[in-house]
VODRENLO-430372 format. One record per atom (N, C-alpha, C): residue in one letter; atom name; x, y, z; residue number from 1; chain. Coordinates in steps of 0.001 Angstrom, whole numbers, plus 500000, padded with zeros to 6 digits. Layout:
+--------+-------+--------+--------+--------+-----+--------+
: residu : atome :      X :      Y :      Z : num : chaine :
+--------+-------+--------+--------+--------+-----+--------+
:      a :    CA :      X :      Y :      Z : NUM :      A :
...
+--------+-------+--------+--------+--------+-----+--------+
END
This chain:
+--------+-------+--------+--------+--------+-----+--------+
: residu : atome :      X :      Y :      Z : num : chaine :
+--------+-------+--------+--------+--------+-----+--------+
:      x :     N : 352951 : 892676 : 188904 :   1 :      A :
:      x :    CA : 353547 : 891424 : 188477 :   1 :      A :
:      x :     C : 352441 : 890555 : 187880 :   1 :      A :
:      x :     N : 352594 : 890101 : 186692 :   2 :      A :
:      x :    CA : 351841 : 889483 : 186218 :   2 :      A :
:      x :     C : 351133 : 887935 : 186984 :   2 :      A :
:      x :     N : 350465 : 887255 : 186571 :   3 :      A :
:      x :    CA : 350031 : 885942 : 187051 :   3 :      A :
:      x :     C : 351380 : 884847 : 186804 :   3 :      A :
:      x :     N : 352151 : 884942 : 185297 :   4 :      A :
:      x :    CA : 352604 : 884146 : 185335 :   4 :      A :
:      x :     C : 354253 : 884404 : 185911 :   4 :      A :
:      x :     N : 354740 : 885547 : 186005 :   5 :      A :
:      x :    CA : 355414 : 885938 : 187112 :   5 :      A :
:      x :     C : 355482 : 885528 : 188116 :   5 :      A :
:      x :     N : 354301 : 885756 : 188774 :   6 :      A :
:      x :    CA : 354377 : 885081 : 190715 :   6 :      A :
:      x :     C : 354439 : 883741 : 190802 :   6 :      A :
:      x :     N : 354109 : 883205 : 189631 :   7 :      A :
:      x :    CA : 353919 : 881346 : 189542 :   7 :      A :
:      x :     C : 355705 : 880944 : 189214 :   7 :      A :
:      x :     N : 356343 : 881671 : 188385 :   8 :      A :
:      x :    CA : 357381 : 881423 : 188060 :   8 :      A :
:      x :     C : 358496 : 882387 : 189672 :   8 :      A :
:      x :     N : 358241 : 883029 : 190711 :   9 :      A :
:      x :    CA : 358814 : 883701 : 191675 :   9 :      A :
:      x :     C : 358753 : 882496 : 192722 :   9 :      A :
:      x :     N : 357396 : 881825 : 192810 :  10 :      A :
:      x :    CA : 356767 : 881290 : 193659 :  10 :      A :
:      x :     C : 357268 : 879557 : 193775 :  10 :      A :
:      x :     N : 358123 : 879437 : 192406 :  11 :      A :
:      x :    CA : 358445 : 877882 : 192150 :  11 :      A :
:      x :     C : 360252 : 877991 : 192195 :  11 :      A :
:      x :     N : 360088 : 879311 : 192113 :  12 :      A :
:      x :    CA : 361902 : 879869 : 192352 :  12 :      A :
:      x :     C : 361875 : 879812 : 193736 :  12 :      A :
:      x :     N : 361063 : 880123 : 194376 :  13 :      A :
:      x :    CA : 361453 : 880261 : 195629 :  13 :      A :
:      x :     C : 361499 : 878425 : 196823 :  13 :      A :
:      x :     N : 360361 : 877927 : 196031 :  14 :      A :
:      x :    CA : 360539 : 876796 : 196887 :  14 :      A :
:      x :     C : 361428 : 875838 : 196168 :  14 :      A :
:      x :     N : 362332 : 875943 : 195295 :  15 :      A :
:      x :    CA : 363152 : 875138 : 195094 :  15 :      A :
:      x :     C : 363982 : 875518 : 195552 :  15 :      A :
:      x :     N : 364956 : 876763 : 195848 :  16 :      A :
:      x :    CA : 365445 : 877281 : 196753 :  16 :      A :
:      x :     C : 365877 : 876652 : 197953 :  16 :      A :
:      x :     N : 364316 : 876936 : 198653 :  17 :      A :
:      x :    CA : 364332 : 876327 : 199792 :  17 :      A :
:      x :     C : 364850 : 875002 : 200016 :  17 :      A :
:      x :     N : 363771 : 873686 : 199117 :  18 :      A :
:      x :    CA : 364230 : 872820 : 199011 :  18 :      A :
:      x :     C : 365531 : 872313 : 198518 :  18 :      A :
:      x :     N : 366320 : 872944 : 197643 :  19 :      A :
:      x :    CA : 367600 : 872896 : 197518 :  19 :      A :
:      x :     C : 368042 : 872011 : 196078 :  19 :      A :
:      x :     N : 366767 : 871010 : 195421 :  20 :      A :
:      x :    CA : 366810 : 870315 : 194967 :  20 :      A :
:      x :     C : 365797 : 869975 : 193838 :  20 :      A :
:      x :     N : 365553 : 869474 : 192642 :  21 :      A :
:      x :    CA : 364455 : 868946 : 191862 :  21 :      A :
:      x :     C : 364398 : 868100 : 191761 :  21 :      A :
:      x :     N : 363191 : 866973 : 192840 :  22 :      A :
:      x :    CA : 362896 : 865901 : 192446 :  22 :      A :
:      x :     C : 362513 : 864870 : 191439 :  22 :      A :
:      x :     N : 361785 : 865329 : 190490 :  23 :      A :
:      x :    CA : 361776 : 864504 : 189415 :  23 :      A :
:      x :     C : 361039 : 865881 : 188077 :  23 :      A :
:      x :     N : 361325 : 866016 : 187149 :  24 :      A :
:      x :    CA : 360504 : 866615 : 186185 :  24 :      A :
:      x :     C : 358796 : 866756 : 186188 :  24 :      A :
:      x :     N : 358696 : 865594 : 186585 :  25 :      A :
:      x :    CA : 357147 : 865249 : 186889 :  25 :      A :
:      x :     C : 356247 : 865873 : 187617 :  25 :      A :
:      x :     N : 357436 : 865860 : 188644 :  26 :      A :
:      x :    CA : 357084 : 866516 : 190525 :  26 :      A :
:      x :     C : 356808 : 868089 : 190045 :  26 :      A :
:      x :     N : 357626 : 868369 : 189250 :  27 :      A :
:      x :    CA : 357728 : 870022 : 188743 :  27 :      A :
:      x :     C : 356972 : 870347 : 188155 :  27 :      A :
:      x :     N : 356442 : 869928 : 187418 :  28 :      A :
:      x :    CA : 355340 : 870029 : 186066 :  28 :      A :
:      x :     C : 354042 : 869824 : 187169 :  28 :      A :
:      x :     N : 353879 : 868916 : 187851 :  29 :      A :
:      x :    CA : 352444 : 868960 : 188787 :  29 :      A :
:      x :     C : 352790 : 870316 : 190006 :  29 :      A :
:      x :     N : 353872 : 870576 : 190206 :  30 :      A :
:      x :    CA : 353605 : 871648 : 191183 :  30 :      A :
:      x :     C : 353290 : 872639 : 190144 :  30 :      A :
:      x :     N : 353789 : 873037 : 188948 :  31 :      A :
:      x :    CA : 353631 : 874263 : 188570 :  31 :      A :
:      x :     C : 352168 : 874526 : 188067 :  31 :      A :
:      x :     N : 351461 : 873423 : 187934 :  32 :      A :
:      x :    CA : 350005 : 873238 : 187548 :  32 :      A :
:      x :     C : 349433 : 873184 : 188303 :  32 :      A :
:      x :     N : 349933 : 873304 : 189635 :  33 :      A :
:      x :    CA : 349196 : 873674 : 191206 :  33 :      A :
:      x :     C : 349152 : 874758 : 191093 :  33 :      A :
:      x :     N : 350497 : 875659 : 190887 :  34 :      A :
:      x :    CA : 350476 : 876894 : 191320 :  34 :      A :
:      x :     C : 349757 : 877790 : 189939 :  34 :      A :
:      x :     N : 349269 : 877135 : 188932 :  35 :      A :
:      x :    CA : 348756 : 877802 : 188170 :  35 :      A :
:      x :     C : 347466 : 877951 : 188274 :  35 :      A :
:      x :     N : 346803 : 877261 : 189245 :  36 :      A :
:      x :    CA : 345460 : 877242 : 189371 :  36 :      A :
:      x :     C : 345238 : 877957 : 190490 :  36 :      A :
:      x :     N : 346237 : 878834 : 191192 :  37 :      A :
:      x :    CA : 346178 : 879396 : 192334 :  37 :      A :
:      x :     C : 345900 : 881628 : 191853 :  37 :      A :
:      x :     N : 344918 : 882259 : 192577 :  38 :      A :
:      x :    CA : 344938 : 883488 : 192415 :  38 :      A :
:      x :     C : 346189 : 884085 : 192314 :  38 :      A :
:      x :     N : 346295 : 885104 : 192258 :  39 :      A :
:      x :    CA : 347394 : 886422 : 192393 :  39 :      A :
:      x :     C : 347878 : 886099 : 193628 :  39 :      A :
:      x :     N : 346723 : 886850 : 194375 :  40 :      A :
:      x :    CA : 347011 : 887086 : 195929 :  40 :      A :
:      x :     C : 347124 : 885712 : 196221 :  40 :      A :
:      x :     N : 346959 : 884831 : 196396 :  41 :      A :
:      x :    CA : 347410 : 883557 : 196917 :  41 :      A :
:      x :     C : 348684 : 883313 : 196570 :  41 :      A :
:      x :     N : 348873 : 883840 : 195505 :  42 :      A :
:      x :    CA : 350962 : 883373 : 194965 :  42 :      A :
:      x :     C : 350996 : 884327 : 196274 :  42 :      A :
:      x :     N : 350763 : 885917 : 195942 :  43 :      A :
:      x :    CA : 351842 : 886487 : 196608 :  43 :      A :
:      x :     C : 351701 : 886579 : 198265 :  43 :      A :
:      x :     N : 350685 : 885701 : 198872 :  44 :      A :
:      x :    CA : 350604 : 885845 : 199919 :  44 :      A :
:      x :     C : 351811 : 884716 : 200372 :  44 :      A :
:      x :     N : 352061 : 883288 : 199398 :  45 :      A :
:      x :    CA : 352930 : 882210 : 199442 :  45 :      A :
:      x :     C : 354075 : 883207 : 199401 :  45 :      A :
:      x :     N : 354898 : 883825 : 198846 :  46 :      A :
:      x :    CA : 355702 : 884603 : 199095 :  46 :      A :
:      x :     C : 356088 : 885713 : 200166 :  46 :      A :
:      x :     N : 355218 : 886087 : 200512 :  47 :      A :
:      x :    CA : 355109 : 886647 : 202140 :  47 :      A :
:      x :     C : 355636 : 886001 : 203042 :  47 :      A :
:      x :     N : 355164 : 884642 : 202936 :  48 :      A :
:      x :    CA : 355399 : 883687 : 204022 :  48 :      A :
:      x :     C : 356930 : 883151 : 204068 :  48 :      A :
:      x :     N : 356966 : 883289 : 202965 :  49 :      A :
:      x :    CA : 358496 : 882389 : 202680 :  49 :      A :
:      x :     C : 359380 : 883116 : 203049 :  49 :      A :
:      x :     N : 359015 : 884327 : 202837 :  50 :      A :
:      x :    CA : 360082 : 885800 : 203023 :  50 :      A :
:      x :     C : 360184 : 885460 : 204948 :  50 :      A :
+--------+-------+--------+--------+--------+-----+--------+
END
């Protein structure tokens, strides 16, 4: 799975959870979190969630 795969699995999954999208803003700074994050760090965030 690519890098930008697990970033796009990894932002599917906690909205999910959360149920909801807080503001566009909120989204755009998480996904620029999770873009600065390794491989294994996405997919270990997905482990967990599982």
């Amino acid at each position: 799975m690519s890098h930008k795969e697990l970033v796009d699995k990894v932002s599917q999954d906690l909205f999910k959870r959360s149920g909801k999208l807080e503001s566009q803003r909120s989204w755009l700074a998480m996904r620029n979190y999770l873009e600065q994050l390794d491989s294994e760090q996405l997919k270990a965030m997905l482990r967990e969630a599982a």
